[in-house]
N, C-alpha and C positions, 0 to 999 in steps of 0.2 A: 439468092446467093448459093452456089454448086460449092459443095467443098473441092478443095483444087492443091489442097497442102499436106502431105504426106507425114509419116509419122518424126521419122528423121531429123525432114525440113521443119516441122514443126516445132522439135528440141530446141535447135538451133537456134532459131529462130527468137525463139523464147528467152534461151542463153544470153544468146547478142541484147538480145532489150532491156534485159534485167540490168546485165554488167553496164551499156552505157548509159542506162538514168542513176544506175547508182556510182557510174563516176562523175558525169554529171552533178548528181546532187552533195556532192564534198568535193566538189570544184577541183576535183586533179583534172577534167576537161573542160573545154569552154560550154556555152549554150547549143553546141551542136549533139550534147551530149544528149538530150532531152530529145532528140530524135529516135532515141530507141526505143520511146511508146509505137513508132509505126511496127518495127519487127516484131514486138509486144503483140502489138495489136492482132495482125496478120496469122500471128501463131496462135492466139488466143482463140478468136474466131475458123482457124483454118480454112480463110479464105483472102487471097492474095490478088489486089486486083490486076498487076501490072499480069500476072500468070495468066487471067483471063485477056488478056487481049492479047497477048501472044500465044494463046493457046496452050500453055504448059501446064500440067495436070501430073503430082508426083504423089498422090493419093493411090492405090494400088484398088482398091476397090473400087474408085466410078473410072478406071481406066477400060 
């Protein structure tokens, strides 16, 4: 795995997954909220797979 997620994208990223398991988990959203372990995830590891298949790479160093 190439890292492929920049520092930025990687906040964000982070940000987003945090806020929607924790709205998720005190139910002001439904079960879909629990999708924000993926941007979780993605930011955690700094490596995004849909980025690698579209070739997108916002990491500034393996650019």
């Amino acid at each position: 795995m190439k890292i492929n997620v920049g520092n930025l994208d990687r906040l964000a990223r982070i940000a987003a997954g945090v806020v929607l398991i924790a709205l998720a988990a005190t139910d002001t959203v439904g079960w879909w909220g629990w999708l924000g372990v993926v941007p979780l995830a993605t930011g955690l590891f700094r490596f995004c797979p849909a980025y690698a298949l579209l070739g997108i790479n916002t990491c500034p160093v393996n650019k």
